[in-house]
N, C-alpha and C positions, 0 to 999 in steps of 0.2 A: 767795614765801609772804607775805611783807609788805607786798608790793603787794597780794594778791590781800586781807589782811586790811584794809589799808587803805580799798581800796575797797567790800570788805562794809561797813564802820563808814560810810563816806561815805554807799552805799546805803541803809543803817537811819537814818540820822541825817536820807537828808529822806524819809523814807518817815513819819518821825515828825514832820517840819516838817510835810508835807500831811496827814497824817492831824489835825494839831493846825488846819490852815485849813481841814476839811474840813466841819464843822459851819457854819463861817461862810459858804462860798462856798455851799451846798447850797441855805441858808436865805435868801441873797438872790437865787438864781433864783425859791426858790415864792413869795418875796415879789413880787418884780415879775410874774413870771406872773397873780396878783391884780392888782396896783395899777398896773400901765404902762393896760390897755385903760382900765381905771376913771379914772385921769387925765387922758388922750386923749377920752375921751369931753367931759370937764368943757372940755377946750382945745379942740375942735374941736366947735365948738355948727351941727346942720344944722336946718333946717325940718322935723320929723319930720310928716307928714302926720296919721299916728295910732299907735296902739300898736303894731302890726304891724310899720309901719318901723322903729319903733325896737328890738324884738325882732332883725329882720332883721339892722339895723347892728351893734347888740351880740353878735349872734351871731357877725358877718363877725368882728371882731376877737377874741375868743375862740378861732376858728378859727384865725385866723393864729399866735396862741402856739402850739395844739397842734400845725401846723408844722412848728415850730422843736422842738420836741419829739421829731416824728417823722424828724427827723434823727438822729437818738444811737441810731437800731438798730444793728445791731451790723454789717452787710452794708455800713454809710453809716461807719459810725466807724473799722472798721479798715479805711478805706481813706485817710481824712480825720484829718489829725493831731491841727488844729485842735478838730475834731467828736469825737474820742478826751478830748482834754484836758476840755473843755466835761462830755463824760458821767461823767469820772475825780471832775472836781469835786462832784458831787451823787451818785456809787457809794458810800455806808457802807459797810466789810464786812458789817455785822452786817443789809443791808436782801436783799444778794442771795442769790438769782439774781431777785428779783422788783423789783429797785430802778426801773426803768419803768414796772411793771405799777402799781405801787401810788405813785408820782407822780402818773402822767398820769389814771389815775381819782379821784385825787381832786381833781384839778385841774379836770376834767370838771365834775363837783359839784359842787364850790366856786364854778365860774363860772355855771352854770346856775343856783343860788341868789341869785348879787349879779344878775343879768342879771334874774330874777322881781320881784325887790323892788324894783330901779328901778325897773323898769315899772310896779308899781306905787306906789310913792310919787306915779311924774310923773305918769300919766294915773289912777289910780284915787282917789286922795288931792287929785290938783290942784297939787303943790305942789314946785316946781321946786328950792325951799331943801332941802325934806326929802329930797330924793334922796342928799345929800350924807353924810347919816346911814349909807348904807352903806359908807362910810368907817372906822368904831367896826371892825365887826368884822374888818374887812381889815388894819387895822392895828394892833388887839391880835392876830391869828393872825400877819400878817408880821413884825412889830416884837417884841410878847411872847415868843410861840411860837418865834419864831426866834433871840429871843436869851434862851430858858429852855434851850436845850441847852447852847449853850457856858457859860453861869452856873453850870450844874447841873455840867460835868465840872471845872470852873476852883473853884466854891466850894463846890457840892453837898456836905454830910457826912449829908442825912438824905434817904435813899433808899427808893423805894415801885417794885412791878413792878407791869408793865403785860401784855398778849398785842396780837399782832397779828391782820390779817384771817386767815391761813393756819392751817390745823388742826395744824401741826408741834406745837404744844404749848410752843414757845420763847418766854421771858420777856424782857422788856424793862427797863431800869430808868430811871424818872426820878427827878426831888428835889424836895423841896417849898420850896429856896429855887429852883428854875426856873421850878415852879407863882407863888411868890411874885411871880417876875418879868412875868409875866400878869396877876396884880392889878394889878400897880402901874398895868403901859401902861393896862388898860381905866379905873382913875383919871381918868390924864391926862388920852386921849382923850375920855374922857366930860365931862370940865371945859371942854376944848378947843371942844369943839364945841355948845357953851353956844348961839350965835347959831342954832343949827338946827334946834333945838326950837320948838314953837309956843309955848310957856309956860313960866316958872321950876318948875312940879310937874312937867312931862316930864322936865325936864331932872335934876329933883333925884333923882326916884323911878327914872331911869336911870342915875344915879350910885351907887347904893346898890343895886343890881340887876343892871346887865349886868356889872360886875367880877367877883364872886364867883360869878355864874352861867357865865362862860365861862370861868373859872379850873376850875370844878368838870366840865365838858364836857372842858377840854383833860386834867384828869385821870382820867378815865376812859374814855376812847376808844383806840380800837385804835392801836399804833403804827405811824406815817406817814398814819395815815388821821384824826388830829384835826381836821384842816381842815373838812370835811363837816358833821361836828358841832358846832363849834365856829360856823359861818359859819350855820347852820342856827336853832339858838338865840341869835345873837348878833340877827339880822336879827329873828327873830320878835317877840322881847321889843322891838325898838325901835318895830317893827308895831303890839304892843300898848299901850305906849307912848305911844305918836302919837295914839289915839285915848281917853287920860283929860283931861279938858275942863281 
């Protein structure tokens, strides 16, 4: 009996170790799922003939994440230990039975959005610098966003609910020092990328705009589905942006 107590206590004790890196590990796959293809693009520069190609290509690697994605069903995982652990890491309880469903589409959309803007920055804009702008919102959603959850369960004391896509009727809770942690990155990044702007007004009038605009997006968007929205108006606002002289 002592054993067997033993080992419940050892069981619970990392059933709470991983549940406590569970926020973390989750949040740097949706992050690199954005920003590997987005990087790769920037490192591997091809002669794109026209916009077409370069839809094409961005679309090829996009593709290849959702891949890797379509790996972790469940016919693939419980056969695959490796592919079990990888899905374990990014499973919440509180996301299933829908924890793929609502990853991978908004993954879908998230990528379809930064893949539109590129394209158009490069070929409708003209301007190879500005492309880089879709960088702002990729990494206030991966960097902020993804570390507003563990903030929020580590120092969170002022708490707000939220609902998901699904009609269950089940609330969500976030905090508004998690929200806080979304200002802060769109800040930085918006400072950071000072050189990408055409003008010190873009750059100013995006500093004092896309922070609290996408902090207000990540707080009221469905749970696990912020990215969509979040990438959506992050992008638009630097569109509009880009075109005050």
């Amino acid at each position: 009996q002592q054993q067997q107590q033993q080992q419940q206590q050892q069981q619970q004790q990392q059933q709470q170790q991983q549940q406590h890196l569970l926020p973390h590990t989750l949040q740097i796959q949706h992050f690199a799922a954005y920003f590997v293809p987005l990087i790769m693009d920037e490192i591997l520069v091809f002669p794109y003939a026209d916009g077409n190609d370069y839809v094409i290509a961005a679309c090829w690697g996009y593709y290849a994440v959702m891949l890797a994605f379509a790996l972790l069903i469940y016919p693939i995982r419980s056969r695959l230990r490796c592919v079990d652990v990888q899905f374990f890491s990014l499973d919440r309880p509180e996301d299933r039975p829908h924890t793929l469903r609502w990853m991978t589409s908004q993954v879908i959309i998230g990528d379809g959005i930064l893949v539109f803007f590129k394209w158009y920055f490069r070929f409708v804009l003209g301007s190879e610098l500005a492309t880089s702008l879709v960088f702002i919102p990729t990494i206030i959603v991966g960097v902020g966003d993804g570390l507003a959850e563990p903030v929020g369960i580590t120092w969170g004391k002022h708490k707000y609910k939220t609902r998901s896509l699904s009609c269950d009727g089940k609330q969500y809770t976030r905090s508004y020092e998690g929200s806080a942690t979304v200002f802060i990155t769109g800040v930085v990044c918006c400072a950071v990328f000072y050189t990408s702007f055409f003008n010190w007004h873009q750059w100013l009038v995006s500093l004092v705009v896309i922070p609290p605009a996408m902090t207000l997006a990540e707080a009221v968007s469905p749970h696990t589905w912020d990215t969509p929205l979040m990438m959506i108006i992050g992008c638009s606002l630097i569109l509009g942006i880009c075109y005050i002289p």
